[in-house]
C-alpha positions as CSV (number, residue, x, y, z in Angstrom):
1,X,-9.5,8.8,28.1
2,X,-9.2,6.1,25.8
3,X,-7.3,3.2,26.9
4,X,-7.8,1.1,23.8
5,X,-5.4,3.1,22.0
6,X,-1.9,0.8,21.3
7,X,1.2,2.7,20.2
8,X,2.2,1.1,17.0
9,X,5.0,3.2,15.3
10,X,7.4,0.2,14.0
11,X,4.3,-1.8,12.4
12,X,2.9,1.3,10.7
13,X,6.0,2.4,9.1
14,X,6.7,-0.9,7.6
15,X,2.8,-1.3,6.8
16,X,3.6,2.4,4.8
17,X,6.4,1.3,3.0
18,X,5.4,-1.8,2.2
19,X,2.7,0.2,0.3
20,X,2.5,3.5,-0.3
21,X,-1.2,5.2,0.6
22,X,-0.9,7.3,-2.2
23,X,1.0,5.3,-5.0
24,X,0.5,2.2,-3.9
25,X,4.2,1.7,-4.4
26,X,6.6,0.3,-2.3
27,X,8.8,2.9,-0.9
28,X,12.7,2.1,-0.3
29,X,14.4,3.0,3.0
30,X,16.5,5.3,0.5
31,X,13.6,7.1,-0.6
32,X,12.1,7.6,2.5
33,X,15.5,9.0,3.9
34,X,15.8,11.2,0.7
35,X,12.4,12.3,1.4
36,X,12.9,13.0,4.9
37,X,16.6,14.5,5.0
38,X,18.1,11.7,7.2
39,X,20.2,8.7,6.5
40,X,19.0,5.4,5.2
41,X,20.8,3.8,8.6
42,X,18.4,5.9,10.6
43,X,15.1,5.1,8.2
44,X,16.7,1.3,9.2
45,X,16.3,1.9,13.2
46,X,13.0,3.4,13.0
47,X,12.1,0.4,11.1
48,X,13.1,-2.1,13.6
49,X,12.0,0.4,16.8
50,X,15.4,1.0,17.9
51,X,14.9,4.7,18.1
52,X,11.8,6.8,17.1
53,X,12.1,10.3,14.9
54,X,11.7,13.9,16.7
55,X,8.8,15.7,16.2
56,X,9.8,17.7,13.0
57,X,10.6,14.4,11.3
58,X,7.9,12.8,12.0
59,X,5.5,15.2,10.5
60,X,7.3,15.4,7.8
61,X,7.1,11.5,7.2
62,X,3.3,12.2,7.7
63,X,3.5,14.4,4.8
64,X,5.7,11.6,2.9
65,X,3.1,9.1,3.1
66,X,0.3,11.6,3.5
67,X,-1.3,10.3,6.8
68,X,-1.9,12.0,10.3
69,X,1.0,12.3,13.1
70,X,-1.8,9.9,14.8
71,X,-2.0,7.2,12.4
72,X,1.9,7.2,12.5
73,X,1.7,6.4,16.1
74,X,-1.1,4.3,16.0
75,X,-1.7,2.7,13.0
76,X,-5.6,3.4,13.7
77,X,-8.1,5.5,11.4
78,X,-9.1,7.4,14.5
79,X,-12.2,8.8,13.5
80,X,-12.3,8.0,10.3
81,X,-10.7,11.4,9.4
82,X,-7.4,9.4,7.3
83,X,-10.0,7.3,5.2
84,X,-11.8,10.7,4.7
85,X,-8.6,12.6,3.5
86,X,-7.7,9.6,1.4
87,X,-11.5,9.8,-0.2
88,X,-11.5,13.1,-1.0
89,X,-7.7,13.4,-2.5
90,X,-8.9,10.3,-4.9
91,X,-12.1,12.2,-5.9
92,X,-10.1,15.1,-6.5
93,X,-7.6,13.0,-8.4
94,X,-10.5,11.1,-10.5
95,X,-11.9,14.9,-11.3
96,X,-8.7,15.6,-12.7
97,X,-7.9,12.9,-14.8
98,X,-11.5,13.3,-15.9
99,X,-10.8,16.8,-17.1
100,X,-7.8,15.4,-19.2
101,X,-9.4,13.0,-21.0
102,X,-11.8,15.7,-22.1
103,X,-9.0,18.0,-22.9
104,X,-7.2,15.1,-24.5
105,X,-10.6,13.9,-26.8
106,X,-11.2,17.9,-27.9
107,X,-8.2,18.4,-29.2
108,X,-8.0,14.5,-30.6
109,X,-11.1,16.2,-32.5
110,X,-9.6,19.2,-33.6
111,X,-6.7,18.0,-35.4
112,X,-8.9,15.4,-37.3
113,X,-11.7,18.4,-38.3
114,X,-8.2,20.1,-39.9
115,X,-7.1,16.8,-41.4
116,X,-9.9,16.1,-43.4
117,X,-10.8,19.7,-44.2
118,X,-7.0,19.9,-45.8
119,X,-7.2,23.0,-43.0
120,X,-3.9,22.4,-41.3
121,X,-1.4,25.4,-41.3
122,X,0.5,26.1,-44.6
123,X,3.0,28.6,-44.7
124,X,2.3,30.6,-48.1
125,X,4.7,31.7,-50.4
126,X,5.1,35.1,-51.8
């Protein structure tokens, strides 16, 4: 059993907040209440560890800030898996935006072929 292991709730959520894992945006106590279905006043007391959300809340705060239930409670990358998740959504991210600028560049292309080939569409009259 690991004994090492601190329960840090209260410093994790503010950490969160303070900066988003995904966006890298500060997130509001009214967000995070919108997001969650509660009230701002109770977003407020988990913040300052005067009362701790259920179990259905609290996974869905995970999914908010996209972290583990664990790293919630602890604040710790437990086996690296949370730095692994974050990895692979930013490669998969990066992929995409890739695949845009590619889409984006083509079709950038296309519309200046039909430019200077005087090719664009012309309705004809009869």
């Amino acid at each position: 059993m690991n004994t090492d292991r601190k329960f840090n709730f209260t410093d994790t959520l503010l950490r969160l907040m303070e900066k988003h894992p995904m966006t890298g945006k500060r997130t509001s106590q009214k967000e995070l209440a919108d997001g969650l279905g509660v009230r701002k006043q109770t977003v407020s007391e988990y913040r300052r560890g005067m009362t701790y959300p259920g179990a259905k809340t609290l996974l869905m705060m995970a999914d908010f800030f996209g972290v583990s239930t664990d790293y919630l409670f602890t604040g710790a990358e437990g086996s690296k898996v949370y730095m692994k998740m974050m990895s692979a959504y930013k490669a998969g991210m990066q992929e995409k935006l890739e695949r845009i600028v590619v889409l984006c560049s083509n079709a950038e292309n296309m519309v200046l072929g039909m430019m200077k080939s005087g090719g664009g569409t012309h309705v004809q009259e009869q």
